[in-house]
ZALUM-393867 format. One line per field, with one value per residue (C-alpha): residue number from 1; x negated, y, z negated. Coordinates in nm, 4 decimals. Example, Ala and Ser with C-alpha at 12.3 -4.5 7.8 and 13.67 -1.06 7.14 Angstrom:
<rs>
nr = 1,2
px = -1.2300,-1.3670
py = -0.4500,-0.1060
pz = -0.7800,-0.7140
</rs>
This chain:
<rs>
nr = 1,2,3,4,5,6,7,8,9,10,11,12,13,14,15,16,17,18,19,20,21,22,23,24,25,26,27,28,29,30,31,32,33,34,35,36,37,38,39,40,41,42,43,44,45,46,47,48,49,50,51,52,53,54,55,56,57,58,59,60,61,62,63,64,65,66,67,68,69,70,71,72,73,74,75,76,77,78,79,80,81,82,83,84,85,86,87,88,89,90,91,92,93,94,95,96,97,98,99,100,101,102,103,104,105,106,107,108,109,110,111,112,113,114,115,116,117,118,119,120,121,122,123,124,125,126,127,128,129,130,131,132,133,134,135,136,137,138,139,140,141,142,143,144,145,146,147,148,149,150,151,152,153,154,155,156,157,158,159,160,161,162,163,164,165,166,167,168,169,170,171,172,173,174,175,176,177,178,179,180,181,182,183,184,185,186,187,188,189,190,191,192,193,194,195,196,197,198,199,200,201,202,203,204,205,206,207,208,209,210,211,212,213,214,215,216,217,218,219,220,221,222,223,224,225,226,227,228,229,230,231,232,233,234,235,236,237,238,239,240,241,242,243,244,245,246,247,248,249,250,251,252,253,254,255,256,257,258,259,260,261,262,263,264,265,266,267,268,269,270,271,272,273,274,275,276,277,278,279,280,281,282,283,284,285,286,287,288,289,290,291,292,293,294,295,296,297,298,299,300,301,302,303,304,305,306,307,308,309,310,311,312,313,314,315,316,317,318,319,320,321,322,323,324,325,326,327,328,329,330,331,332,333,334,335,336,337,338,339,340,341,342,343,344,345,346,347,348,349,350,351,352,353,354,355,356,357,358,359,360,361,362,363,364,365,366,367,368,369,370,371,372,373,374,375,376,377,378,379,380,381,382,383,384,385,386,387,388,389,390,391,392,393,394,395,396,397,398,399,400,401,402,403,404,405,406,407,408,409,410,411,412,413,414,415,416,417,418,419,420,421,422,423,424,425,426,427,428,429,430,431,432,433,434,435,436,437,438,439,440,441,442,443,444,445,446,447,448,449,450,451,452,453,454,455,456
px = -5.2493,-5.3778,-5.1662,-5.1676,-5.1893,-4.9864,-4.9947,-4.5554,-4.6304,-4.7922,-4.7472,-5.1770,-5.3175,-5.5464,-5.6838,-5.6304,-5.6931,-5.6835,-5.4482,-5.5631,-5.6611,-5.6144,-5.9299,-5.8960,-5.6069,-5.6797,-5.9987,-5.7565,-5.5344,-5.8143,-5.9602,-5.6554,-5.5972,-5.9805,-5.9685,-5.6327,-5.7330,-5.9767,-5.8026,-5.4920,-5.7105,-5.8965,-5.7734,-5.4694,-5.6974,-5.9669,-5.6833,-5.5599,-5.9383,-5.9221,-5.6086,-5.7453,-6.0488,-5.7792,-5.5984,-5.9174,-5.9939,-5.6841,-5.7402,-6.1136,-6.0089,-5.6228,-5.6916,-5.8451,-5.5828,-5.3165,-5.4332,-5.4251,-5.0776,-4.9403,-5.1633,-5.0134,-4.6399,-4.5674,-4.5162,-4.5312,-4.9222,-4.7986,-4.5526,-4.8417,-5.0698,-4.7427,-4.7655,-5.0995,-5.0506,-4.7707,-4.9804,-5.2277,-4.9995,-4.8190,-5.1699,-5.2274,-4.8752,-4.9495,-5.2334,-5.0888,-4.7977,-4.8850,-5.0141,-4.7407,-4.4966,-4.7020,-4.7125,-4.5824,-4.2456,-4.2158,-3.8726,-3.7562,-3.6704,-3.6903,-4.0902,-4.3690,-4.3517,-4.2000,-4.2734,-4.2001,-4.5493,-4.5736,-4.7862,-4.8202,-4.7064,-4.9884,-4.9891,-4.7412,-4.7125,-4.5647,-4.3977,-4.3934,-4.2398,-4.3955,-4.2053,-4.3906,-4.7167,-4.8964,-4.6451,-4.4323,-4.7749,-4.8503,-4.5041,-4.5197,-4.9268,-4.9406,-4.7289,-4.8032,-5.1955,-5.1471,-4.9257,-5.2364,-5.0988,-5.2980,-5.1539,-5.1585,-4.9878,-4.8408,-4.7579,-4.5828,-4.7252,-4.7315,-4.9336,-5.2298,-5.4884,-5.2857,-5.2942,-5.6774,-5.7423,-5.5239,-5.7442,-6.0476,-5.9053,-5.8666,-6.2127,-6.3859,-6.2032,-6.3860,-6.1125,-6.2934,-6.3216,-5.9306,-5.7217,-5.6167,-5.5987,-5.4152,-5.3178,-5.3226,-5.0272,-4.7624,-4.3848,-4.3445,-4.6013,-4.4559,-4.2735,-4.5744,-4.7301,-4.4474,-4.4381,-4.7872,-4.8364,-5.0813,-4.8034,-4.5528,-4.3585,-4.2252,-4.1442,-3.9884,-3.8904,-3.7529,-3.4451,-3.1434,-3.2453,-3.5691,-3.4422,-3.2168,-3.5246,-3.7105,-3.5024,-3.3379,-3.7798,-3.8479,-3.5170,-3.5875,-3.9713,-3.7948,-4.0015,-3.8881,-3.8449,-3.7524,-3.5539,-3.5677,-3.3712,-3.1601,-2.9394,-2.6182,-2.6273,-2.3201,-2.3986,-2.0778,-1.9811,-1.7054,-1.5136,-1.7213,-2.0629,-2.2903,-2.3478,-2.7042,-2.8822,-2.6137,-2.7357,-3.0904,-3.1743,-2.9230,-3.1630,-3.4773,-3.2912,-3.1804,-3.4305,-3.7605,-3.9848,-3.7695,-3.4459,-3.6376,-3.5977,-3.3928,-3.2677,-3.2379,-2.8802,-2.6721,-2.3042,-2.2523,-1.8368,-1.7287,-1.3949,-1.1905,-1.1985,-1.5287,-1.5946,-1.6289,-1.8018,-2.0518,-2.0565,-2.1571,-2.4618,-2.5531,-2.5755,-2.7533,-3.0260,-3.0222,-3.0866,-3.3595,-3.5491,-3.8506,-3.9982,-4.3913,-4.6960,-4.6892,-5.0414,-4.9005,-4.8676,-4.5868,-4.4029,-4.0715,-3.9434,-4.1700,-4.1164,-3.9471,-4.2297,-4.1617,-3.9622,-3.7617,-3.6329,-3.5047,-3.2984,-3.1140,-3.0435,-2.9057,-2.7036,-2.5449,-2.5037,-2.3585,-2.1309,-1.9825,-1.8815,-1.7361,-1.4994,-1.4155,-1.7105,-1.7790,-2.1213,-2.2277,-2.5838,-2.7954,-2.6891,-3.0290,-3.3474,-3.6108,-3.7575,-4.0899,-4.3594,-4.3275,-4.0628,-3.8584,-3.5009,-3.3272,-3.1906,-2.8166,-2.5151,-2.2133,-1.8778,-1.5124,-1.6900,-1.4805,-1.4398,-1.5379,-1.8039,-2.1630,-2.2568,-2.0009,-2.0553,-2.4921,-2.7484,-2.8402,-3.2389,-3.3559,-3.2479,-2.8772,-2.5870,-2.3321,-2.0535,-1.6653,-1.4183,-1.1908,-0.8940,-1.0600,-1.3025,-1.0684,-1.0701,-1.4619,-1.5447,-1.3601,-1.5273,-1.8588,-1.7998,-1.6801,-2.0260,-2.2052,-2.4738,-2.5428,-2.8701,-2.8923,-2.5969,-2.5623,-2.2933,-2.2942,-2.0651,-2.1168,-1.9379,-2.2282,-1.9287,-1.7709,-2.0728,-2.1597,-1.8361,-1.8124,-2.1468,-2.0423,-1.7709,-2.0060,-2.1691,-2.5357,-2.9102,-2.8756,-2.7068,-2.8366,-2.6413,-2.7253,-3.0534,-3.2561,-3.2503,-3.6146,-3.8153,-3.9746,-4.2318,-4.0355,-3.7388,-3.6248,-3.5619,-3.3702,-3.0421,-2.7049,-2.4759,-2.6966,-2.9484,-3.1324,-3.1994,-3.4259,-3.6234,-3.9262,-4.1177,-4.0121,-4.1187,-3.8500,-4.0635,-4.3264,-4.1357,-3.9920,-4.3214,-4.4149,-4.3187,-4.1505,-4.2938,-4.1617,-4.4014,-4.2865,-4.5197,-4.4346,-4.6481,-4.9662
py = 0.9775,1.3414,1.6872,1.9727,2.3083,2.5182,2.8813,2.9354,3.3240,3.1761,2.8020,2.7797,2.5500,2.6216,2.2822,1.9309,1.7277,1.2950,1.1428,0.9973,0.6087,0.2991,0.3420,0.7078,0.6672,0.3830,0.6042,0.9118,0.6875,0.5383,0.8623,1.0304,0.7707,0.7686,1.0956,1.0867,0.9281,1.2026,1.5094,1.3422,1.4162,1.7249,2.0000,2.1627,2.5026,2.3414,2.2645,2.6283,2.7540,2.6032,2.7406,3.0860,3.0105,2.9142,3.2234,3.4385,3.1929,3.2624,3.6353,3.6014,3.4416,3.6491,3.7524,3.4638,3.1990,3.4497,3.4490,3.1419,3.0885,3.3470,3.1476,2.8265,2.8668,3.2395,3.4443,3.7695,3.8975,4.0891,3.8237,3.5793,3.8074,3.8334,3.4356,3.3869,3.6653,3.4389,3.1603,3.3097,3.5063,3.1224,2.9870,3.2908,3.2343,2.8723,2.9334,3.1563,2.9955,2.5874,2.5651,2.6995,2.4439,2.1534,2.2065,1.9029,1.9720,1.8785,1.7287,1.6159,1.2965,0.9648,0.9743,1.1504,1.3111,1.2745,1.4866,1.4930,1.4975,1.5850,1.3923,1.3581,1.1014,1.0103,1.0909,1.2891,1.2922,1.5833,1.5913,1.9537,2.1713,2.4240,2.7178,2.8856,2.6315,2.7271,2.8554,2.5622,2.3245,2.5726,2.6506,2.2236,2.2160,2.4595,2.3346,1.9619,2.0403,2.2172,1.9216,1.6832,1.4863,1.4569,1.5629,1.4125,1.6090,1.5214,1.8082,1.9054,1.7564,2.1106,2.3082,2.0118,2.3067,2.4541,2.1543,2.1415,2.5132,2.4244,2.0870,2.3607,2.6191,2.3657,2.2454,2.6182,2.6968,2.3520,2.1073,1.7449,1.5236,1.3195,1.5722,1.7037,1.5934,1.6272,1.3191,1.3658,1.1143,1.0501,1.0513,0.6753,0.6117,0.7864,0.5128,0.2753,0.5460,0.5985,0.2229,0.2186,0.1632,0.4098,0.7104,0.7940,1.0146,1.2515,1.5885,1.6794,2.0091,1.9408,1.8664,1.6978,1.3334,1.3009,1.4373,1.1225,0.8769,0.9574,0.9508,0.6421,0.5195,0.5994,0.4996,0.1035,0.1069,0.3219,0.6710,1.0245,1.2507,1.6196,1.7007,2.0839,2.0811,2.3333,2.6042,2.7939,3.0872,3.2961,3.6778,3.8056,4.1914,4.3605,4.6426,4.8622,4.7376,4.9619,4.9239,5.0552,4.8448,4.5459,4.6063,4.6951,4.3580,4.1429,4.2268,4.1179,3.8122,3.7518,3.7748,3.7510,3.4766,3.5153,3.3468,3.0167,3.0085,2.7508,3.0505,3.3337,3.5326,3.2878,3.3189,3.7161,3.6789,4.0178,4.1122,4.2864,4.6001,4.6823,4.4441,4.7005,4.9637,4.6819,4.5144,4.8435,4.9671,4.5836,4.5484,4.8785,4.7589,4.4312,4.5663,4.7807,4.4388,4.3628,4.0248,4.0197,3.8978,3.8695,3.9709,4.3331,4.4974,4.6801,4.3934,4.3173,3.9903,3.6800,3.3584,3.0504,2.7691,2.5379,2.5652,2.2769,2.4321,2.7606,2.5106,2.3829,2.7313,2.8557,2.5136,2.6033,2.9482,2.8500,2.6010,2.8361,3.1083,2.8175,2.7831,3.1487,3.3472,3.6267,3.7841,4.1228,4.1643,3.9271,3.5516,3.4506,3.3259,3.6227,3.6105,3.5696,3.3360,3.2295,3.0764,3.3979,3.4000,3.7555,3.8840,3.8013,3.8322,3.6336,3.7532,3.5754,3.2424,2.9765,2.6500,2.3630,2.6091,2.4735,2.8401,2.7541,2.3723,2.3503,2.5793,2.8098,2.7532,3.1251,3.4897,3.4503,3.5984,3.4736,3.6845,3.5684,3.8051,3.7726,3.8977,3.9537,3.8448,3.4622,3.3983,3.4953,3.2349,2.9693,3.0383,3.0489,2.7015,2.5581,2.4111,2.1326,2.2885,2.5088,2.6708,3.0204,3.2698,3.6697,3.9144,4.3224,4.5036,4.8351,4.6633,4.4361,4.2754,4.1681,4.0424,3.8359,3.6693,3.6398,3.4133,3.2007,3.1006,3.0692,2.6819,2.7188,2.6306,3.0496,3.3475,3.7345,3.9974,4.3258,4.1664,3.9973,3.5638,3.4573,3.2159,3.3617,3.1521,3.2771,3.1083,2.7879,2.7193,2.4417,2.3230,2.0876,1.9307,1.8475,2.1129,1.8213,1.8150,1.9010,2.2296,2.4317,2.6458,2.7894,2.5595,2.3225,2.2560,2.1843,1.9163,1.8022,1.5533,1.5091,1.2220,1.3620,1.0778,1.0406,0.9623,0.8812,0.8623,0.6412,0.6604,0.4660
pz = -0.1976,-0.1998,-0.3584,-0.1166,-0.2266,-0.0489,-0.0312,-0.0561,0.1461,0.4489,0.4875,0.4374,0.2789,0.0317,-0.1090,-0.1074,-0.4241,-0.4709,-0.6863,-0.9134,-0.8422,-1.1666,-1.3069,-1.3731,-1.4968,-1.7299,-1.8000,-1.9225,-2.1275,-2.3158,-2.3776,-2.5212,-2.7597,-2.8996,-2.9784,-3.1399,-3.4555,-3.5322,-3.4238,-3.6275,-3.9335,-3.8581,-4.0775,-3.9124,-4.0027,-3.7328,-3.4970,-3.5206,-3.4594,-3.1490,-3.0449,-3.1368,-2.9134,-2.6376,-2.6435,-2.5972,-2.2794,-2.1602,-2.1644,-2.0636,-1.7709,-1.6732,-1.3540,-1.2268,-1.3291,-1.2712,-0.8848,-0.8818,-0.9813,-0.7522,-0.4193,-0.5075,-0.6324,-0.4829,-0.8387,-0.8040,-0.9269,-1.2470,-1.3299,-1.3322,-1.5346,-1.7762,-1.7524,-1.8670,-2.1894,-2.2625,-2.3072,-2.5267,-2.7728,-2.8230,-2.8727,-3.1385,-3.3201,-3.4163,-3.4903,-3.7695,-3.8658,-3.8227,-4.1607,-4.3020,-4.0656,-4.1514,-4.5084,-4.6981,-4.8824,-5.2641,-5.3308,-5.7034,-5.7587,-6.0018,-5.9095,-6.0806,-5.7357,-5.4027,-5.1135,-4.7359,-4.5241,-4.1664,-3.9405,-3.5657,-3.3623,-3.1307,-2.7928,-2.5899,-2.2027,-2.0859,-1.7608,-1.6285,-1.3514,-1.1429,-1.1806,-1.4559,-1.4079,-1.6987,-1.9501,-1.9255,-2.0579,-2.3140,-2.4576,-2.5597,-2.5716,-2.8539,-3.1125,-3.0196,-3.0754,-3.3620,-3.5219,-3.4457,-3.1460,-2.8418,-2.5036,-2.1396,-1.8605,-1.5329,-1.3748,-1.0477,-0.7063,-0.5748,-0.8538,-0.8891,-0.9241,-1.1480,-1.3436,-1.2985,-1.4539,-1.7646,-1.8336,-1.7807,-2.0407,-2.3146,-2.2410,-2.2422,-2.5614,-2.7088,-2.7484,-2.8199,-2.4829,-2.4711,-2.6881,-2.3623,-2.0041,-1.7120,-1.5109,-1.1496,-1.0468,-0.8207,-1.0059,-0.9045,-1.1716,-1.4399,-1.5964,-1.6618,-1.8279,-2.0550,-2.0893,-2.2297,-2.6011,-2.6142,-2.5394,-2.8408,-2.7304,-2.4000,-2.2983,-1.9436,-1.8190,-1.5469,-1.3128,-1.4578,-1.2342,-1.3478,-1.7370,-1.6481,-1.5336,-1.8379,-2.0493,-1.9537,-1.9471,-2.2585,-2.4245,-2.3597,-2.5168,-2.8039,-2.7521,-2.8776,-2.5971,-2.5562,-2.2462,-2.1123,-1.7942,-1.5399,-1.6612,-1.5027,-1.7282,-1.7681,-1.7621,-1.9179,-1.8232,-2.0841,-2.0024,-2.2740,-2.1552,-2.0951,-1.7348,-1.6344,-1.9042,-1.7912,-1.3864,-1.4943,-1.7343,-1.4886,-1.1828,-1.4083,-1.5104,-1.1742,-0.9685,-1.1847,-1.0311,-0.7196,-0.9388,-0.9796,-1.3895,-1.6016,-1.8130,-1.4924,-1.5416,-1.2433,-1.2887,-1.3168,-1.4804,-1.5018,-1.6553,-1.4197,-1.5443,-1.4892,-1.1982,-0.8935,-1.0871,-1.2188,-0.8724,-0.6859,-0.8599,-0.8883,-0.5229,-0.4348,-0.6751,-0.5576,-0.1932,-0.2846,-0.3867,-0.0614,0.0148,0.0889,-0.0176,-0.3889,-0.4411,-0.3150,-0.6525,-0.4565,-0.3965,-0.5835,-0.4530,-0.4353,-0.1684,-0.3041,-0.4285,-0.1165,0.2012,0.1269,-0.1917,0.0477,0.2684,-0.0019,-0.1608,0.1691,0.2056,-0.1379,-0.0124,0.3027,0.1774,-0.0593,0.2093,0.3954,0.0421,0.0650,-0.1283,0.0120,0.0403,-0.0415,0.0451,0.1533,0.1573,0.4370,0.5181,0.5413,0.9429,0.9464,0.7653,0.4123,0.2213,0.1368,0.0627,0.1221,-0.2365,-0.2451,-0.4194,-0.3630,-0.4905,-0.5707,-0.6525,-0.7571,-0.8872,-0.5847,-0.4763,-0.5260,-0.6212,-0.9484,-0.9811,-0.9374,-1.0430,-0.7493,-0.8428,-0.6152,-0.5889,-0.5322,-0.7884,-0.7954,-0.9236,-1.1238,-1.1767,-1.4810,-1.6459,-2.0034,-2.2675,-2.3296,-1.9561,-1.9791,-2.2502,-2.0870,-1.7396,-1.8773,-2.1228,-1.7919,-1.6617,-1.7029,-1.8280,-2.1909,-2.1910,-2.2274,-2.1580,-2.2739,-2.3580,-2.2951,-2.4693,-2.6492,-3.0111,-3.1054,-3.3491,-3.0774,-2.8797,-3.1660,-3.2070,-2.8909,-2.8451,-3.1346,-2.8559,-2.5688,-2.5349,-2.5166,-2.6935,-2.7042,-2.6480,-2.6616,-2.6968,-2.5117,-2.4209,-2.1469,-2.1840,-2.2510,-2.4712,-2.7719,-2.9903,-3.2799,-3.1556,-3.0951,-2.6772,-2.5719,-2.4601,-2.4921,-2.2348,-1.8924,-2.0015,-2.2216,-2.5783,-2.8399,-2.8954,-2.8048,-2.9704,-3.3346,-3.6107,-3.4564,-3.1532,-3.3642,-3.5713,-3.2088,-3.2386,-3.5847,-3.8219,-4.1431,-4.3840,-4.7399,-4.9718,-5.3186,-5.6295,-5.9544,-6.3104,-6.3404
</rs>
């Protein structure tokens, strides 16, 4: 089997790359788990040198790996560039701070002393999606390295050069041969490579089916995973929000990375109040958004990652006019090549719409009016999902309590949803479990090992 690389603006394609065949797979698996051993006891202040070497990679090499995102998933250029700083300021704040997360904690107790130690686990295989190709790897890669465990990826079938450049990057910044490698496989084979004894643990970002398949993998051969999956995040609107930071940060959240993000702003419930006035400037800067090619520095909306994804956004979108949505601007394909989707807002959504029931993974809104702030925490709890969510309101009291309602890995108040390194990211419900980034992504794959010490 081959990976295509396919340029989402044009239909081209730009490369073709072989799957991987047994032996090099077998060859990958054996080297990951010679080299854990010894980067298991390398000083965590060696580990964090080469992290610091990775981030100035990283930035060495911006433009070139930022291209190369934006030819083979569609990002915008400067969201890519954006992409790849990312990368190399999480590489820079383990390095700083995994000493300190890894130090061993002394706890009294009947022995002469007893302390909790953290070591890594092994090997991790991270499963990874394509929508933000590289910082997706290194928001997991980072904290995993740092900890001591050594890292396979299988990314997504449509990003394999992506993949490629990342296994590069960790090489240039002079990562020993097996700490890190990218497995070039087909998702059918996923399982047996969970299965093997030489992998301790998983990480998936990821749809909810295959959060399910892994899951459900790793749970019979007894493996720790982390599950990061899709999102349906409420954008609530109060009556004493401040409306053009609300419509400017709600666009951003929207529509950055043409609305394909796990913690983009989706369900826009706005209490009534303020609903039209909101609604209005909303959709004038939502129509001032233009498709085209997303090297154009000029360009403000990007093409979907694959054509396949647009039909089922517009079959989501269509099906929920058919239930009585109605659409304010947009709500179509963009004529023409690529895989654009026109920037679109759907109003009066309601439950037994797919634009309320599934995440609408591109550059649709999709907007819920409501009678007050009670009706707007109870819309926003009802989802399957509980990722990310945020409140506007000029009382940041109220905001506050008001997110200590809301269901969700986190809620910001005032302020655009994003993941932080300082933070942890994660979800509950059918957004997964566990946590990136923070020192509690860190700990995600780390065993916490008591040791106890009697007299002589």
């Amino acid at each position: 089997m081959t990976f295509q690389s396919i340029n989402p603006a044009t239909g081209e394609c730009l490369a073709t790359v072989a799957a991987f065949d047994a032996g090099q797979l077998e060859e990958a698996l054996a080297s990951a788990a010679q080299a854990a051993p010894a980067w298991a006891a390398l000083p965590v202040l060696e580990r964090c040198a080469h992290l610091r070497r990775l981030a100035h990679t990283l930035r060495d090499r911006r433009e070139e790996w930022a291209r190369l995102i934006t030819l083979e998933m569609g990002k915008l250029i400067g969201e890519a560039r954006a992409e790849i700083d990312k990368c190399a300021l999480a590489c820079e704040y383990y390095a700083e701070q995994a000493p300190r997360f890894l130090a061993a904690e002394e706890i009294p107790s009947d022995a002469t002393r007893s302390y909790v130690a953290c070591e890594p686990l092994g090997t991790v295989l991270a499963v990874m999606p394509w929508n933000f190709p590289f910082w997706q790897v290194f928001r997991f890669a980072a904290p995993a390295l740092a900890a001591g465990n050594t890292v396979l990826l299988k990314h997504a079938a449509n990003v394999p050069r992506c993949a490629q450049a990342i296994e590069t990057a960790m090489h240039a910044a002079g990562l020993p041969a097996g700490v890190f490698r990218t497995l070039l496989i087909e998702s059918e084979r996923v399982a047996d490579v969970i299965a093997d004894a030489r992998v301790h643990a998983v990480t998936l970002t990821g749809s909810e089916a295959a959060g399910r398949a892994v899951a459900a993998t790793a749970g019979a051969h007894l493996k720790k995973t982390v599950l990061e999956l899709g999102g349906s995040d409420p954008f609530i609107v109060l009556e004493d929000a401040d409306l053009e930071a609300a419509v400017a940060v709600g666009l951003t959240s929207r529509f950055l990375n043409a609305g394909q993000s796990c913690i983009a702003a989706k369900r826009f419930i706005l209490v009534a109040d303020v609903a039209d006035a909101f609604l209005e400037r909303f959709r004038t800067a939502v129509a001032g958004l233009r498709c085209g090619d997303p090297l154009d520095e000029h360009t403000t909306l990007a093409p979907l990652a694959r054509p396949d994804l647009r039909a089922e956004l517009h079959r989501q979108v269509q099906d929920s006019l058919a239930r009585g949505a109605v659409a304010v601007t947009g709500c179509a394909p963009h004529t023409g090549r690529g895989a654009f989707y026109l920037p679109s807002i759907l109003d009066r959504v309601a439950p037994g719409m797919p634009a309320w029931e599934e995440e609408l993974f591109g550059p649709v809104a999709a907007v819920i009016r409501v009678a007050d702030e009670d009706e707007a925490v109870a819309v926003a709890n009802a989802s399957r999902f509980g990722l990310g969510g945020s409140v506007w309101t000029r009382d940041v009291a109220r905001g506050e309590a008001l997110a200590r309602r809301i269901q969700s890995g986190s809620v910001f108040v005032n302020g655009l949803v994003k993941s932080d390194p300082r933070l942890p990211f994660g979800g509950i419900k059918a957004s997964g479990y566990g946590r990136e980034l923070s020192h509690h992504g860190l700990h995600e794959f780390v065993n916490f090992k008591t040791v106890w010490i009697g007299g002589g």
